[in-house]
N, C-alpha and C positions, 0 to 999 in steps of 0.2 A: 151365369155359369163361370165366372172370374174364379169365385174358392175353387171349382172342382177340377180346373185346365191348370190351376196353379200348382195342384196337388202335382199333374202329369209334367208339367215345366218343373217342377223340386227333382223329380227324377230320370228326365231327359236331359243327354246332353247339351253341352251350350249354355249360352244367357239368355230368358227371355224377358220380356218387358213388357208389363200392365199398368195402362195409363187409364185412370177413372175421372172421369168429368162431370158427373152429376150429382154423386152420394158420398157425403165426407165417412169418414170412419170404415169404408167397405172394407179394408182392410184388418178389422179385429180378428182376424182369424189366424193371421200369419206368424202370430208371439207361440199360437199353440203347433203351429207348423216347424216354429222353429226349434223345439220344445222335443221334436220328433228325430230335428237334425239337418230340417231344410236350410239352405241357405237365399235366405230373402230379405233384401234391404230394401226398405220403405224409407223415398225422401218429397215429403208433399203427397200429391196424387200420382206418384209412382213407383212400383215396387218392381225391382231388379231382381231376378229368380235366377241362379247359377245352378245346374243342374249337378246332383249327387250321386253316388255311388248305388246311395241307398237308405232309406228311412227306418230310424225303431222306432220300436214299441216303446209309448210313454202312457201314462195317467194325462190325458187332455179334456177341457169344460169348453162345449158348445154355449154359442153368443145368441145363437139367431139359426132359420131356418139352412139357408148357406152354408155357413157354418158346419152344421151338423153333416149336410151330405158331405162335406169335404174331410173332413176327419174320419166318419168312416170311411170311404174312398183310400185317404193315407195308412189307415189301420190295416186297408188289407191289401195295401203293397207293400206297409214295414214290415221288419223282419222284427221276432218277437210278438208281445199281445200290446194290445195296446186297450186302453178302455175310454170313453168317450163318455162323459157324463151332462146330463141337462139336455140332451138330444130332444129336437121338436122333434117327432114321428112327424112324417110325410105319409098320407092318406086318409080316406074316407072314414069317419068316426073318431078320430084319435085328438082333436080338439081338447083342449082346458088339460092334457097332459103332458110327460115329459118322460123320458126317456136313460137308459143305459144303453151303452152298448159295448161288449168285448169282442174286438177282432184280431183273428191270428191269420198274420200274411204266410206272403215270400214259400208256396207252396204250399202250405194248409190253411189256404183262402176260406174262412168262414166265418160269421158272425152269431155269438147269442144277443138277444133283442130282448130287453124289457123295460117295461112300459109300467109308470106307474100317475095315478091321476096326480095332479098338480091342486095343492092346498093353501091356499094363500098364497098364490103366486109362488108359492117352492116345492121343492121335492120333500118330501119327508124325512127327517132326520138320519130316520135309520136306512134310508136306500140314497141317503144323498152321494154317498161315496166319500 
């Protein structure tokens, strides 16, 4: 749960600090965080999270399962829409796909969800984004 408490540290006061000890790279998600307007420096296995104002809305591409809950998570506390592409869906059935997703925070907390199967390990041209 590191991506999704890091979302709530980008937009709480203070500094927080996340130190990882077992999985190198857990940190892939924090370029597209920053992307949104978080402030997070990563030095080794640890990432310094200064909390802000407030997040926008950007064009952001999920890594990994992680990932994905955490950007939409950020999408629907920034301000603005923000869209999230390469989303693994989380649940029963939704295996060998991938996902969209457009969220509009900051008050009109909502998300549209779309789901398309994964073809050779990608998204299809025309839904890639």
């Amino acid at each position: 749960m590191q991506a999704q408490f890091m979302v709530l540290m980008s937009v709480a006061g203070g500094v927080s600090v996340i130190s990882e000890t077992i999985f190198e790279n857990r940190f892939i998600h924090v370029s597209e965080l920053r992307r949104m307007g978080a402030d997070i420096r990563v030095s080794g296995n640890t990432a310094t999270v200064k909390g802000v104002a407030h997040l926008s809305g950007a064009p952001v591409m999920a890594t990994d399962l992680r990932a994905s809950a955490c950007l939409v998570l950020a999408g629907l506390v920034a301000e603005n829409t923000t869209e999230v592409h390469r989303v693994l869906p989380f649940g029963p059935g939704l295996r060998g796909s991938r996902g969209q997703v457009r969220c509009s925070g900051r008050g009109h907390s909502s998300c549209e969800v779309t789901i398309f199967p994964l073809v050779a390990g990608k998204c299809p041209k025309d839904h890639a984004g």
